[in-house]
KEFIMAR-376620 format. One record per residue: x, y, z of N, C-alpha, C, O, CB in turn; residue in three letters. Coordinates in steps of 0.001 Angstrom, whole numbers, padded with zeros to 6 digits, always signed. Glycine has a CB too. Layout:
BEGIN
XYZXYZXYZXYZXYZala/...
***
This chain:
BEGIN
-007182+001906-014298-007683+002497-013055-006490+003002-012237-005465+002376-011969-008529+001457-012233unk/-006799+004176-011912-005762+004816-011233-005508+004512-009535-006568+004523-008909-006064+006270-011487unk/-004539+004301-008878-004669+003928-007334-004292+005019-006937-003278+005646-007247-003879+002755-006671unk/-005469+005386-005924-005262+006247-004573-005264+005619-003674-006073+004784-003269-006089+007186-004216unk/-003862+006168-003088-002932+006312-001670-002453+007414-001528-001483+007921-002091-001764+005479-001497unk/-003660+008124-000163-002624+009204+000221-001911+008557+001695-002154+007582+002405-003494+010897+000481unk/-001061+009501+001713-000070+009055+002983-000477+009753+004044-000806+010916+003810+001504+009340+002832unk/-000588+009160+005768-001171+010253+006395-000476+011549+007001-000757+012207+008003-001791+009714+007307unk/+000661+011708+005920+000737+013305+006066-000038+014674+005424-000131+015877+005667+001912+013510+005714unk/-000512+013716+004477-001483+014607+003360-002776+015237+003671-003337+016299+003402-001906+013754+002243unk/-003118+013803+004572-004000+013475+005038-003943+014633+006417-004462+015748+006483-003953+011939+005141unk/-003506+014248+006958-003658+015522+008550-003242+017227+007804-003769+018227+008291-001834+015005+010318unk/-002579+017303+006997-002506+018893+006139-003571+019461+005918-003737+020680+005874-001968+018947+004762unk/-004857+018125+005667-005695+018515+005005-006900+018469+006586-007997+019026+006535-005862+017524+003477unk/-006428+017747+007809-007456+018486+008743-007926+016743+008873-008652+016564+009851-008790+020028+007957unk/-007672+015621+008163-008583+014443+008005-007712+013679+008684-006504+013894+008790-009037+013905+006544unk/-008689+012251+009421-007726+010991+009721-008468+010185+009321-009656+010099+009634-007212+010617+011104unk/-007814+009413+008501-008365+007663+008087-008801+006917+009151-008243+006951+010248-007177+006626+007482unk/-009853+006182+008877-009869+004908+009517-008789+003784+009793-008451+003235+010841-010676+004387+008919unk/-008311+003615+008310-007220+002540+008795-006041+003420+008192-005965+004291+007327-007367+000739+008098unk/-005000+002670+009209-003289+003062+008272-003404+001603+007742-003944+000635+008278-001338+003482+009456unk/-002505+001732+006088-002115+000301+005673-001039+000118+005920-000275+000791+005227-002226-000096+004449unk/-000578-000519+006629+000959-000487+007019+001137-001645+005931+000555-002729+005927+001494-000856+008869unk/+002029-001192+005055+002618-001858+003886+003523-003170+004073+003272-004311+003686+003429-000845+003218unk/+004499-002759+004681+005245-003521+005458+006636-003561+004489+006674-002730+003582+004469-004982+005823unk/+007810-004515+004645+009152-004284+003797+008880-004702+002444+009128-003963+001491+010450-005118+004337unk/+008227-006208+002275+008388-006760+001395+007132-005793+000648+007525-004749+000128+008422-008310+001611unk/+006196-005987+000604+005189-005240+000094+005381-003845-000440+004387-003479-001067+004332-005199+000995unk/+006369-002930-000388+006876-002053-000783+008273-002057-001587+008718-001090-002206+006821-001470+000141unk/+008849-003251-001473+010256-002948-002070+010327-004488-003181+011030-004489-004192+011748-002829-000533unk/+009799-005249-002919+009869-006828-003213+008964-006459-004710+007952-005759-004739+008956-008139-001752unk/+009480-006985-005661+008907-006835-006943+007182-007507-007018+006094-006983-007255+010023-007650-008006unk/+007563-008729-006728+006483-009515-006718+005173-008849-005531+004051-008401-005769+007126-011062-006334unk/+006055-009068-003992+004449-008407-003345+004153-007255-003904+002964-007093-003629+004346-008020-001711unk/+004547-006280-004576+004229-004772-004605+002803-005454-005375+001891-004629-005428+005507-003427-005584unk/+002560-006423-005803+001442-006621-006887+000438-007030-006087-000693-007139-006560+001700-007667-008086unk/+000762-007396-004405-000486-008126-003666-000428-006591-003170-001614-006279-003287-000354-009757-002422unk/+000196-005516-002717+000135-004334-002214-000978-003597-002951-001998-003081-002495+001426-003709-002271unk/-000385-003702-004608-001754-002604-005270-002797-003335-005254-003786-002675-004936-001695-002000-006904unk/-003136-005036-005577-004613-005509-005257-005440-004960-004406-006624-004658-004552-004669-006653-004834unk/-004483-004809-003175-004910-004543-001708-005873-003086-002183-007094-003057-002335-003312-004239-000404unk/-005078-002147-002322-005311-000889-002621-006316-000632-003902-006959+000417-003850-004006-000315-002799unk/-006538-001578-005171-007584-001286-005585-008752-001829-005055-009720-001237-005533-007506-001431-006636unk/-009231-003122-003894-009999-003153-003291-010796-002368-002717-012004-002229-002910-009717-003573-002893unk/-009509-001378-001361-009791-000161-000793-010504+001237-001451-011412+002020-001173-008637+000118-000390unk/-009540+001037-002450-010464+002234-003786-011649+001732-004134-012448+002638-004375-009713+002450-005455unk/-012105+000634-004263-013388+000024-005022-014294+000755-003879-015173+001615-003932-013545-001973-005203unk/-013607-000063-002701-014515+000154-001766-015049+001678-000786-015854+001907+000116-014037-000773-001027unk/-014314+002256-001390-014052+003919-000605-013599+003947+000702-013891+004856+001479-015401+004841-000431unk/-012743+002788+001050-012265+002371+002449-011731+003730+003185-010946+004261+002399-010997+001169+002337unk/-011816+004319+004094-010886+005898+004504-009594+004538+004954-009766+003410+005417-011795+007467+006419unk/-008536+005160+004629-007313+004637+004390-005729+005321+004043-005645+005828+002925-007677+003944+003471unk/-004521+005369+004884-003466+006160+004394-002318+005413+004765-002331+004717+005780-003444+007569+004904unk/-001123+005518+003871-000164+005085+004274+000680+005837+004894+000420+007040+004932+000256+004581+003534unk/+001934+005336+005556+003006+006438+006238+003867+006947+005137+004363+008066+005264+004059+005758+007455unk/+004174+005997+003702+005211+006059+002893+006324+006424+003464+006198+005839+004540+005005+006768+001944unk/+007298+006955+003520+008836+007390+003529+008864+007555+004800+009976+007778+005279+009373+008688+002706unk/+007656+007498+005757+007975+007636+006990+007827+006056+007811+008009+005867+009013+007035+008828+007528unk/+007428+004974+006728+007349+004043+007569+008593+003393+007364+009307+003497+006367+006201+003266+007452unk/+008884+002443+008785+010234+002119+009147+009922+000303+009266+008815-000026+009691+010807+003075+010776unk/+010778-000641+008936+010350-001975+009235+010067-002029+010837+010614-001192+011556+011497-003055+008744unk/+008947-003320+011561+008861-003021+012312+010073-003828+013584+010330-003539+014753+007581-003010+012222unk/+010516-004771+012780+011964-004671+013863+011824-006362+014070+012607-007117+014646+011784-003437+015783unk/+010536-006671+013388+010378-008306+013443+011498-009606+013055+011405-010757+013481+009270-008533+012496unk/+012551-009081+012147+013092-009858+011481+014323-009933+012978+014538-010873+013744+013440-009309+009760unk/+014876-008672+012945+016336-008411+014484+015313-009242+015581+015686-010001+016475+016806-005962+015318unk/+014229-008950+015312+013813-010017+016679+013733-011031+016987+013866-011450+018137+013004-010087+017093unk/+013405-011889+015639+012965-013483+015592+015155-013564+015451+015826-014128+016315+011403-014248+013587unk/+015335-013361+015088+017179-013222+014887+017784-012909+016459+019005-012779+016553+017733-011553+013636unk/+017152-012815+017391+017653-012560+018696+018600-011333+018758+019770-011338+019142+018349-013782+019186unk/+017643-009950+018163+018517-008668+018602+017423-007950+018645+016747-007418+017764+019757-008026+017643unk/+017295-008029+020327+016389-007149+020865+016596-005962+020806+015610-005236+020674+016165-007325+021936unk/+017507-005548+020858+017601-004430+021278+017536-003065+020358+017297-001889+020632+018622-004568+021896unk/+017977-004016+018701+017819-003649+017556+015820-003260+017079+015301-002276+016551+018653-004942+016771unk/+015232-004579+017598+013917-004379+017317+013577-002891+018501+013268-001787+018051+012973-006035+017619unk/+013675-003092+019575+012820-001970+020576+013535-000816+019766+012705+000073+019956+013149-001971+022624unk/+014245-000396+019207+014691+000848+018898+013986+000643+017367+014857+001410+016955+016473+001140+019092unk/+013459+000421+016537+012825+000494+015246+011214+000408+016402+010494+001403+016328+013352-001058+013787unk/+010911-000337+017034+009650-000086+017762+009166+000909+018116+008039+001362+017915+009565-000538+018645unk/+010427+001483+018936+010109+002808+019526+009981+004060+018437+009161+004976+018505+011267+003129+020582unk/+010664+003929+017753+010868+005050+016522+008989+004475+016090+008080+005153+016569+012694+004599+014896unk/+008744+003619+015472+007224+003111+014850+006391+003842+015863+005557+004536+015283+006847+001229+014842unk/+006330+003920+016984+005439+003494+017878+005207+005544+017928+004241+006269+017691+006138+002239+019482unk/+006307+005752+018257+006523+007391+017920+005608+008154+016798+004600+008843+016962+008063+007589+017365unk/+006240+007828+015710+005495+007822+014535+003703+007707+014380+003022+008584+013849+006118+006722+013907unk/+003195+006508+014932+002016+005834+014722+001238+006407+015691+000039+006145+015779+002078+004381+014776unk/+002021+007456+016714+001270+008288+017838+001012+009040+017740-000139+009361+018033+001522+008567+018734unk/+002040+010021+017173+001943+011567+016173+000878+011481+015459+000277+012514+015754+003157+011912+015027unk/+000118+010799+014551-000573+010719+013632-002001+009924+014272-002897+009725+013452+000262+010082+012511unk/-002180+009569+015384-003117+009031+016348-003679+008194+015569-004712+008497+014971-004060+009919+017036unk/-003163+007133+015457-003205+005922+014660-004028+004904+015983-003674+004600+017122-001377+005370+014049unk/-005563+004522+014964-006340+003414+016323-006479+002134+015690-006411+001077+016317-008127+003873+016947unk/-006708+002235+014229-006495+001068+013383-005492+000910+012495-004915+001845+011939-007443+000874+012721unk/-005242-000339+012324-003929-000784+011431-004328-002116+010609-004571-003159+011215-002485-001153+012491unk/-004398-002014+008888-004318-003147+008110-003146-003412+007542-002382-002524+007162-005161-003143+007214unk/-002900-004717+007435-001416-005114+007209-001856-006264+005779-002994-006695+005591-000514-006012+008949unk/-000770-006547+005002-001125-007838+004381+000306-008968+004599+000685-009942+003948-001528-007487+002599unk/+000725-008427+005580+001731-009418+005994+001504-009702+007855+001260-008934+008785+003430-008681+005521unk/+001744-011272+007759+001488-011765+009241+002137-011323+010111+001795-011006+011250+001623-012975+009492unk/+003650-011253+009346+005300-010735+010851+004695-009137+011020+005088-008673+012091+007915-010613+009894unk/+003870-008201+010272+003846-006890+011018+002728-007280+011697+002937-007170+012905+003749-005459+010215unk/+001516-007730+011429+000613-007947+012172+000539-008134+013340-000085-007476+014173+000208-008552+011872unk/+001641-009719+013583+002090-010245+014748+002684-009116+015892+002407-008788+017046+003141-011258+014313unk/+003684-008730+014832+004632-007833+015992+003620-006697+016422+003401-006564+017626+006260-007016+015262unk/+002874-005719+015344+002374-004644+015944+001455-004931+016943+001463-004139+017885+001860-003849+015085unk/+000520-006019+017001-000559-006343+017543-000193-007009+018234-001181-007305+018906-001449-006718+016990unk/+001159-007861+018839+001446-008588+020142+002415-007831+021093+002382-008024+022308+002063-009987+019830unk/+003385-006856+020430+004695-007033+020655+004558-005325+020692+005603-004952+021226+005741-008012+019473unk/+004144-004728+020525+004101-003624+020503+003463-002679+021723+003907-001624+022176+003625-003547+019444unk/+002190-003473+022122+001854-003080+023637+002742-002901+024537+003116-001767+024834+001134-003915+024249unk/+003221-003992+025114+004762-003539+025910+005485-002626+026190+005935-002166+027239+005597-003859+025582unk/+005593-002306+024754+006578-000792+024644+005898+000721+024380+006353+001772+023927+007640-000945+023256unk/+004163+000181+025051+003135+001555+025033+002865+002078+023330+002837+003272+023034+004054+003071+026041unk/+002672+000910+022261+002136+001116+020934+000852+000469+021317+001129-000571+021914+002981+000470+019617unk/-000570+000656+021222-001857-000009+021327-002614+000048+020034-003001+001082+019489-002675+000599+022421unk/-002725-000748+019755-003393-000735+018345-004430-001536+017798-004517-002648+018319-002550-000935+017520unk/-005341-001250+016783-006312-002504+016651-005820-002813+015354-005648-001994+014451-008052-002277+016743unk/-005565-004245+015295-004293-004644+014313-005119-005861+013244-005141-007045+013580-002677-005478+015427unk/-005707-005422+012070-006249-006854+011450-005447-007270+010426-004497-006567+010081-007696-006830+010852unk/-005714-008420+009831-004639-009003+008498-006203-008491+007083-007411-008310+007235-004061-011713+008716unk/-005337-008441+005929-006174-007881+004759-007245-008700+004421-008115-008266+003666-005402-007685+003528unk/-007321-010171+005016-008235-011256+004818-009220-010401+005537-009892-009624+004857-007867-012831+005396unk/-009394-010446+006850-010484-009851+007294-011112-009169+007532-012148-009321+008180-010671-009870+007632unk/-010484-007745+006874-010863-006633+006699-011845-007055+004740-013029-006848+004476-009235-005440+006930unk/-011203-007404+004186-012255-007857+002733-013432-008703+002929-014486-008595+002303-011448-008773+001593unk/-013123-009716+004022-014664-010299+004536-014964-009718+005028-016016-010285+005320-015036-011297+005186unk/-015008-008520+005712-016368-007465+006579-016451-006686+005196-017678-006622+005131-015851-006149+008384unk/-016089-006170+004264-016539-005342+003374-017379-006142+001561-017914-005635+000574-015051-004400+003234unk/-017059-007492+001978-018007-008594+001355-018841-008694+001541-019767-008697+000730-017939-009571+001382unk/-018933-008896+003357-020225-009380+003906-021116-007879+004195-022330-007758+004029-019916-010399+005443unk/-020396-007053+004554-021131-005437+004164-021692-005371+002965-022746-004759+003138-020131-004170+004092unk/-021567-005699+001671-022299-005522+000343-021643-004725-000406-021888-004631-001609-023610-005025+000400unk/-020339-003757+000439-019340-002719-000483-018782-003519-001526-018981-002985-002618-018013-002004+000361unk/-018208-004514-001597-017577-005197-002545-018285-006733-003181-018617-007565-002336-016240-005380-001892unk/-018432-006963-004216-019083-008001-005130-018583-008330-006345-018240-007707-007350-020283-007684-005420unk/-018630-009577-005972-017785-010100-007070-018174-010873-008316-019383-010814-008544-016981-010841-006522unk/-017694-011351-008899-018843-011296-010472-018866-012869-010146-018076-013541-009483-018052-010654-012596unk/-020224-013291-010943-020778-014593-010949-020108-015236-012179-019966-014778-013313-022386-014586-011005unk/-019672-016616-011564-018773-017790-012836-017887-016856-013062-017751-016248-014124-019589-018424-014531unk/-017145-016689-011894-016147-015756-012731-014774-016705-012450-014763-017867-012044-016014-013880-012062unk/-013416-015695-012852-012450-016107-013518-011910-017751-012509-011216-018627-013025-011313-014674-013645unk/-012207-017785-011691-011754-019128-010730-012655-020246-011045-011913-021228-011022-011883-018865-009014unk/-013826-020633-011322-015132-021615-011950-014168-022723-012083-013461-022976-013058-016065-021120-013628unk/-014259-023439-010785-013738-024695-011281-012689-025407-011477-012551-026431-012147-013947-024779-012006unk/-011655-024582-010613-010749-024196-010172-009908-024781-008771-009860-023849-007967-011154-023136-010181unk/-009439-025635-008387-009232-026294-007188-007970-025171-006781-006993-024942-007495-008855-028108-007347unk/-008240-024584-005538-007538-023634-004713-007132-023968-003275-008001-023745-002432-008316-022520-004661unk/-005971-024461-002847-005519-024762-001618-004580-023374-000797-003907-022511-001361-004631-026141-001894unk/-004802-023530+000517-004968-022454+001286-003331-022877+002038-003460-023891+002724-006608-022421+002301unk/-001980-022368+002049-001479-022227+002850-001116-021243+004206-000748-020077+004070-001043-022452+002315unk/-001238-021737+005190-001239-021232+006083-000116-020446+006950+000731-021108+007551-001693-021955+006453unk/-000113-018826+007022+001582-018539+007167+001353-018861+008562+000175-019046+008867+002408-016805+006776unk/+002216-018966+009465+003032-019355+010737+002347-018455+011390+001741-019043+012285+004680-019246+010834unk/+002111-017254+011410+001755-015861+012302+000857-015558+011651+000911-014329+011698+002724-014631+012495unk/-000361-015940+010762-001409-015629+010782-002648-016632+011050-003846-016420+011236-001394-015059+009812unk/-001719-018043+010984-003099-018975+011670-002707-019449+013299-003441-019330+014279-003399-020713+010585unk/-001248-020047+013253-000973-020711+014573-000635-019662+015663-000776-019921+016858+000228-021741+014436unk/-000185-018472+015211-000071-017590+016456-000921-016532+016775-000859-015689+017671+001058-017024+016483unk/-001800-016744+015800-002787-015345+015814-004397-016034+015221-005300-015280+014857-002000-013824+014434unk/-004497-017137+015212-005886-018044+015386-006478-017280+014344-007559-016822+014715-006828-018069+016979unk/-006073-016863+012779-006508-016650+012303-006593-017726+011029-005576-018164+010491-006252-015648+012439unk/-007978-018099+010611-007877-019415+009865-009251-019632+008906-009522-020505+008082-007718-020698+011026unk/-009937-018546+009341-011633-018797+008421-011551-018075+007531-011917-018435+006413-013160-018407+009081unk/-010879-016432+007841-011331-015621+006917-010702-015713+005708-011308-015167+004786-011306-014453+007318unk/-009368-016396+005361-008569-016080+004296-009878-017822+003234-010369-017746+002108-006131-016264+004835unk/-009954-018740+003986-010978-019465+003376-012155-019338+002856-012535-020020+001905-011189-020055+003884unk/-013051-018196+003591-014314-018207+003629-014001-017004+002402-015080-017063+001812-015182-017969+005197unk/-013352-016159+001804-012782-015746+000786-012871-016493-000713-013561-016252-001704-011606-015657+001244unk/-011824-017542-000414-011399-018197-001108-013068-019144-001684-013311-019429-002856-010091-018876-000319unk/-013760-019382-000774-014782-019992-000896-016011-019535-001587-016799-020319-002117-014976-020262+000118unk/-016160-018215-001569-016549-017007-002636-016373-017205-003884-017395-016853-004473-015863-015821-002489unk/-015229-017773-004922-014790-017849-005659-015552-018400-006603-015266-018179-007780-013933-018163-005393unk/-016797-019315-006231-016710-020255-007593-015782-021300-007414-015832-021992-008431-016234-019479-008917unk/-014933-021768-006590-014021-022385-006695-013721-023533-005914-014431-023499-004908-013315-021681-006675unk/-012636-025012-005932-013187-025973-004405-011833-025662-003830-010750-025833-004391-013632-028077-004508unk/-012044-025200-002675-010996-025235-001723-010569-026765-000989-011136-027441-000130-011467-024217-000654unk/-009475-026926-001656-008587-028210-000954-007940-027709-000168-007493-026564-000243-007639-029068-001724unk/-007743-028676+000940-007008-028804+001884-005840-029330+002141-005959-030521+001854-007492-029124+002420unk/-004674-029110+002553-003203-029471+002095-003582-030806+003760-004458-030728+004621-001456-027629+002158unk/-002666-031669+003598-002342-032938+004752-002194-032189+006151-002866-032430+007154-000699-033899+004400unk/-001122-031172+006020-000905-030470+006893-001252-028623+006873-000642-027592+006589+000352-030896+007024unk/-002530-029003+007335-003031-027100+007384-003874-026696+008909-004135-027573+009733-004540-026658+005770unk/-004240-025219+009114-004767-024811+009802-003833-024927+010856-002626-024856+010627-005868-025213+009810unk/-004466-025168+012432-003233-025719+013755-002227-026407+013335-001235-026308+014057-003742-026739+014905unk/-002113-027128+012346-001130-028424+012017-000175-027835+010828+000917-028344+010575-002097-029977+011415unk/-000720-026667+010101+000187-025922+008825+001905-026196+009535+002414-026164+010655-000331-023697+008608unk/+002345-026460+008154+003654-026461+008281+003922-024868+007457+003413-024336+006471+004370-027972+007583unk/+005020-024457+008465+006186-023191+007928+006782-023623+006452+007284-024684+006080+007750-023053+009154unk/+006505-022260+005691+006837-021899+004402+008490-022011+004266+008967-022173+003143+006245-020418+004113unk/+009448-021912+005555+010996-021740+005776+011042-020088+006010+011996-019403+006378+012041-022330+004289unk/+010308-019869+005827+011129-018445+005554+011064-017340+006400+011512-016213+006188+010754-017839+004358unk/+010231-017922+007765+009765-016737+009473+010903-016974+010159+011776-017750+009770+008175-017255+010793unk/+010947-016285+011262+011490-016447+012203+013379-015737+011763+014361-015990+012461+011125-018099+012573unk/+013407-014935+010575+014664-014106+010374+015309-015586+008771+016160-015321+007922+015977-013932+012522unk/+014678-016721+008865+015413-017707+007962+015353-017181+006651+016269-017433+005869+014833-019145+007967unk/+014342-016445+006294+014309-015805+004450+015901-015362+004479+016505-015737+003474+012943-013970+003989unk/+016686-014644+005433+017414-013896+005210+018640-014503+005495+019493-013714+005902+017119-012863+005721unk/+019053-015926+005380+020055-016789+005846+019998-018257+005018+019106-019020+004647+019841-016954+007444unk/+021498-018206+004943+021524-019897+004313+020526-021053+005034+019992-020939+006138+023214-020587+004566unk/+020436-022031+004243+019504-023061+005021+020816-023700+005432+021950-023621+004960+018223-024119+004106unk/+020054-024679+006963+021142-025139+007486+020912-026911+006890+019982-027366+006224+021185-024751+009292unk/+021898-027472+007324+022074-028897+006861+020835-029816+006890+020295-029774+007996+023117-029541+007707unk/+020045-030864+005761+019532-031431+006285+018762-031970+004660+019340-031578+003647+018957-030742+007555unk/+017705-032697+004516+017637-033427+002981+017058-033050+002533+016909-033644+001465+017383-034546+002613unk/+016275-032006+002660+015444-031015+002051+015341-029731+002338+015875-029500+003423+014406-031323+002112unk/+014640-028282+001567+014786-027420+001747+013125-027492+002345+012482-028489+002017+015459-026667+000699unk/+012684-026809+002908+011416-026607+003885+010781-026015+003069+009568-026141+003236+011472-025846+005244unk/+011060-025438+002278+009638-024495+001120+009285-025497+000281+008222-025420-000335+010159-022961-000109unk/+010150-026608+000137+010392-028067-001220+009402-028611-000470+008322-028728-001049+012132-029277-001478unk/+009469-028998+000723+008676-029798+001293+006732-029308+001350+005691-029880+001025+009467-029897+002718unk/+007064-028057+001910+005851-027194+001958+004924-027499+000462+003827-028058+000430+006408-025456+002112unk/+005647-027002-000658+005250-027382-002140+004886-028468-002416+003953-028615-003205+006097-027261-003003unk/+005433-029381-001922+005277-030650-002170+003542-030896-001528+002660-031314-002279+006637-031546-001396unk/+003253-030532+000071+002147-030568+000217+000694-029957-000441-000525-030053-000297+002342-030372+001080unk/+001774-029221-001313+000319-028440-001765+000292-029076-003074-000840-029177-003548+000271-026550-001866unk/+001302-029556-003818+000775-030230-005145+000456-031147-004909-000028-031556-005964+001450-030436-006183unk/+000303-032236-003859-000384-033357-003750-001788-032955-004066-002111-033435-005153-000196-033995-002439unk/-002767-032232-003504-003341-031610-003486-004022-031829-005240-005120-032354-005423-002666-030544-002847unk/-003357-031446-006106-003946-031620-007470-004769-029718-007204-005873-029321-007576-005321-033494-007652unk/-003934-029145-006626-004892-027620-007131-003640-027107-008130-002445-027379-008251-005376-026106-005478unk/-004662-026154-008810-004505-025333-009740-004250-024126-009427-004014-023288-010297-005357-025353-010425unk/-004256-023846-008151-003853-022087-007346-003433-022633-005600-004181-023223-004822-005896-020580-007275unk/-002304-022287-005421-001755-022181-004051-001773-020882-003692-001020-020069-004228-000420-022695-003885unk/-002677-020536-002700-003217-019511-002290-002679-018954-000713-002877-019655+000279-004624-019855-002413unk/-002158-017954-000644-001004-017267+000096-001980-016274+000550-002918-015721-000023+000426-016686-000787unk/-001401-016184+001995-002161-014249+002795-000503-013483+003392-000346-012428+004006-003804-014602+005136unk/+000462-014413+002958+001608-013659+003721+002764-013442+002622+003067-014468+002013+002214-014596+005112unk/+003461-012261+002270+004449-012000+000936+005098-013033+001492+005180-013996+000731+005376-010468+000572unk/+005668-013201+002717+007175-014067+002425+006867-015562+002093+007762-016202+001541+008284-014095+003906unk/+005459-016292+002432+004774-016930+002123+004797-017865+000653+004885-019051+000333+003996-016198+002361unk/+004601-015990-000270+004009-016292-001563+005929-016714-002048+006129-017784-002624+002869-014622-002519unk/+007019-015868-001767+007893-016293-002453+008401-017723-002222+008867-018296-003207+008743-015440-002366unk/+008372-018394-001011+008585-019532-000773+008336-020698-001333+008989-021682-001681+008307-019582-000026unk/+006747-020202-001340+005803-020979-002312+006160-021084-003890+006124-022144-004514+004419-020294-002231unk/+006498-019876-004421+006654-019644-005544+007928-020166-006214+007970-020788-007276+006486-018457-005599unk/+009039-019795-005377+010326-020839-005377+010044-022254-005535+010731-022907-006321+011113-020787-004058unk/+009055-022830-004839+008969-024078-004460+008473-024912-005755+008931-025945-006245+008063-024161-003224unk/+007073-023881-006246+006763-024400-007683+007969-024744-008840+008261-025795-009410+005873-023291-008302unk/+008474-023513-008909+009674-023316-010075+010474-024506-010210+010843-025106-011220+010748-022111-009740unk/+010691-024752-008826+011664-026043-008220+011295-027416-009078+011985-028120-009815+011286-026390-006354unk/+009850-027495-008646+009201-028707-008718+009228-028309-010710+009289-029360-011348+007393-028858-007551unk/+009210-027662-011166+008976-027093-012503+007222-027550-012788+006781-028611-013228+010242-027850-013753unk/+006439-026231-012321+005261-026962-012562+004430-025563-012264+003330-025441-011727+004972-028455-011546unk/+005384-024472-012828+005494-022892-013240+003684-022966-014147+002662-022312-013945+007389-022446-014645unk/+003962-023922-015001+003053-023654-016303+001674-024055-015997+000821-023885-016868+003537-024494-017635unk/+001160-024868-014194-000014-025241-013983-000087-025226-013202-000946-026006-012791-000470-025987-014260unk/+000660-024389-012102+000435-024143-010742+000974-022505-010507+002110-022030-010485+001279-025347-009805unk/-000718-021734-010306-000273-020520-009880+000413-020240-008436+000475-021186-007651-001341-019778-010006unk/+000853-019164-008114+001115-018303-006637+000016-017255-006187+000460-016123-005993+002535-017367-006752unk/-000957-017385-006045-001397-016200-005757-002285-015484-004318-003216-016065-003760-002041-016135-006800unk/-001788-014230-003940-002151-014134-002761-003877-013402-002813-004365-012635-003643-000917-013277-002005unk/-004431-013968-001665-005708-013992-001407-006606-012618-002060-007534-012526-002864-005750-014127+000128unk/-006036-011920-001491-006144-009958-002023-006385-010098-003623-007376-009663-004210-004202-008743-001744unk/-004939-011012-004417-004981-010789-005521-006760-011715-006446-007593-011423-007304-003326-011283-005902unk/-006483-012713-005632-007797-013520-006076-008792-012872-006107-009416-012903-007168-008188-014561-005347unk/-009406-011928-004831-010590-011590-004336-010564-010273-005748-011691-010098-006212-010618-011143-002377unk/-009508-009450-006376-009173-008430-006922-009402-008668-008132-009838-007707-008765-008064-008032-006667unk/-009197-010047-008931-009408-010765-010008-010993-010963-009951-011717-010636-010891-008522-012068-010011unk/-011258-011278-009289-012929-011740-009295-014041-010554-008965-015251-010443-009163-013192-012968-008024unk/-013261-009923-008505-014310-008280-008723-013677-007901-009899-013361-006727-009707-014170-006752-007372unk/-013415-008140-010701-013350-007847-012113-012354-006050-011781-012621-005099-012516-015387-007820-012993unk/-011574-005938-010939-010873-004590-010704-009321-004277-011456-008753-003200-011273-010680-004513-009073unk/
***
């Protein structure tokens, strides 16, 4: 199956505007691994005839990482350039499959006169579930299957988002476990707030080790991710534990993408 993405320059040439921009985000475009929760995303959208465009070559990171890193001044100037951009093209909706653009476009972006209606990819697939556009096959590939839900930092505790990536997961055929520490109480993957991109500092464990650790207590068979930097943390964390051969990584998009048989 072939993926269509046009970009919305193609898109306004041709006289049209999408409903949503997908704002891809860094990792999701350049990161080996998310590019694979990126095309899930996108054969969903195709399944579903979602109106949908990306910026491609015109989108810029949104400045989240210089920010949580304390360089403001670095983020408002990638903001302002975004915000520029996302105006030209009269951008009213925005789907993301990462929490840090979500967060930033949809909190952090008003301020500097960007307004946007900003959802994460979880809940844009439960309105097009619960619409009837998308269906997913019965006893299918998850049957039985214990699936635990980690929770990224900026898509449950700062942005109260916490049903839809479950009520997904719960679709499956499958039993959703619950890690010791989830939902309000989720512990950080290590890797928000600019840390993916820096040594860890002193101390007896690495924070993704620990994170892993909560989810293999657990006894699931899929650790289930809605945020890329999320999934690598996680995914590190397995390797660590060496337990590669019975504990998947996989992000929510990709599950829901597997089970519509796409």
């Amino acid at each position: 199956m072939s993926l269509i993405v046009p970009t919305m320059a193609e898109m306004m040439a041709k006289g049209e505007s999408p409903e949503y921009l997908f704002w891809v985000g860094c990792s999701g475009s350049f990161d080996y691994r998310a590019k694979k929760i990126t095309k899930a995303l996108v054969k969903i959208l195709n399944e579903c005839k979602v109106s949908f465009a990306v910026l491609g070559t015109e989108e810029s990171c949104t400045g989240d990482p210089a920010k949580r890193a304390g360089n403001e001044f670095t983020f408002q100037m990638q903001a302002m350039m975004n915000i520029q951009v996302l105006d030209g093209y009269e951008v009213k909706k925005i789907v993301t499959a990462c929490p840090h653009c979500l967060n930033t476009l949809k909190n952090e972006y008003p301020e500097l006169g960007g307004t946007y209606e900003v959802i994460h990819h979880t809940q844009l697939i439960q309105e097009l579930i619960n619409q009837g556009k998308l269906t997913l096959k019965d006893g299918g590939t998850f049957k039985g299957k214990k699936i635990t839900f980690h929770d990224p930092c900026y898509l449950g505790r700062a942005n109260n988002i916490f049903e839809a990536p479950r009520n997904l997961i719960q679709k499956l055929d499958s039993e959703l476990v619950e890690m010791k520490n989830c939902k309000s109480k989720g512990l950080c993957c290590g890797a928000g707030g600019a840390q993916m991109f820096k040594e860890a500092e002193k101390g007896n464990k690495e924070i993704n080790v620990e994170r892993t650790e909560d989810a293999l207590e657990t006894k699931a068979d899929i650790i289930a991710t809605g945020c890329p930097f999320c999934n690598t943390m996680m995914t590190d964390g397995v390797k660590l534990a060496e337990k590669e051969s019975s504990v998947e990584v996989l992000d929510v998009a990709e599950l829901i993408a597997q089970a519509a048989d796409l």
